[in-house]
C-alpha positions in Angstrom: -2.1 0.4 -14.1 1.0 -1.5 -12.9 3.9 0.1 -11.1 6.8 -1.0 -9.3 7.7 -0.1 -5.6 10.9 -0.4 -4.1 12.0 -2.4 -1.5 12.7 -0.8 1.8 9.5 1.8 0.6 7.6 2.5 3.3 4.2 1.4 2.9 1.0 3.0 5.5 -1.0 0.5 6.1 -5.1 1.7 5.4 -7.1 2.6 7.3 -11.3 2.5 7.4 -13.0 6.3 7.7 -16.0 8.0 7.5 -18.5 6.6 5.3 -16.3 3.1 5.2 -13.9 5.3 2.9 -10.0 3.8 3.3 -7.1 6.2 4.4 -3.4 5.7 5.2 -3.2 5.6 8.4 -0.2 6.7 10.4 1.3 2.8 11.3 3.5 1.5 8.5 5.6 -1.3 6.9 8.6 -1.5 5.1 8.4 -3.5 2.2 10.2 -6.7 1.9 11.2 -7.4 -1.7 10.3 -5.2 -4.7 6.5 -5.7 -5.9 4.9 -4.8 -9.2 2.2 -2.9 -8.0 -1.3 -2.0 -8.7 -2.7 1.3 -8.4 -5.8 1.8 -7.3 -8.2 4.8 -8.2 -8.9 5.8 -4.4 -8.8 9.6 -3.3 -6.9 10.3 0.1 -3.5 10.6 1.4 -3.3 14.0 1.4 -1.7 14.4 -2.0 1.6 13.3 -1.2 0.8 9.2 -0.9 -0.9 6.8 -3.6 -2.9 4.1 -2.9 -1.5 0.7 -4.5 -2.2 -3.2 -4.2 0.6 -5.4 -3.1 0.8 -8.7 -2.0 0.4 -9.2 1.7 3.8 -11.1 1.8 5.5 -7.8 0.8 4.9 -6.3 4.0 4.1 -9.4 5.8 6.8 -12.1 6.3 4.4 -14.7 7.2 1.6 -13.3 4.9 -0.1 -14.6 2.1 1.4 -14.3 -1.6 -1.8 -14.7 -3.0 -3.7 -12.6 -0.9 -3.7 -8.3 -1.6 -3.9 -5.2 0.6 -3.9 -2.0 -0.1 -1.5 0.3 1.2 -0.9 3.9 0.2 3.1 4.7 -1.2 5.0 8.0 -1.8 4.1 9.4 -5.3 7.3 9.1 -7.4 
């Protein structure tokens, strides 16, 4: 499912756990431009974040436009 995140968003970076599980972890981004968005049907974040798929140029300046990462999002 597709969404579309903000720019200026802040976006926590993940975040590898017990068992190789992903997490948000407390060191984020803000994102650069506007992104459509995929979600992603992880569990985590404590109920307040959502995990979604972004482009790595979105948080990065110098990253990769066709390369993803996960990071987790405020629900909206």
């Amino acid at each position: 499912m597709k969404t579309i995140v903000k720019k200026g968003s802040v976006a926590y970076l993940s975040l590898t756990g017990h068992r190789g599980f992903r997490y948000p972890s407390e060191d984020s981004e803000k994102l650069l431009f506007d992104v459509e968005a995929e979600k992603v049907s992880w569990v985590g974040g404590g109920g307040r974040l959502t995990p979604v798929k972004v482009p790595e140029s979105s948080i990065l300046a110098l990253g990769d436009s066709k390369r993803s990462v996960v990071v987790w999002v405020n629900k909206t």
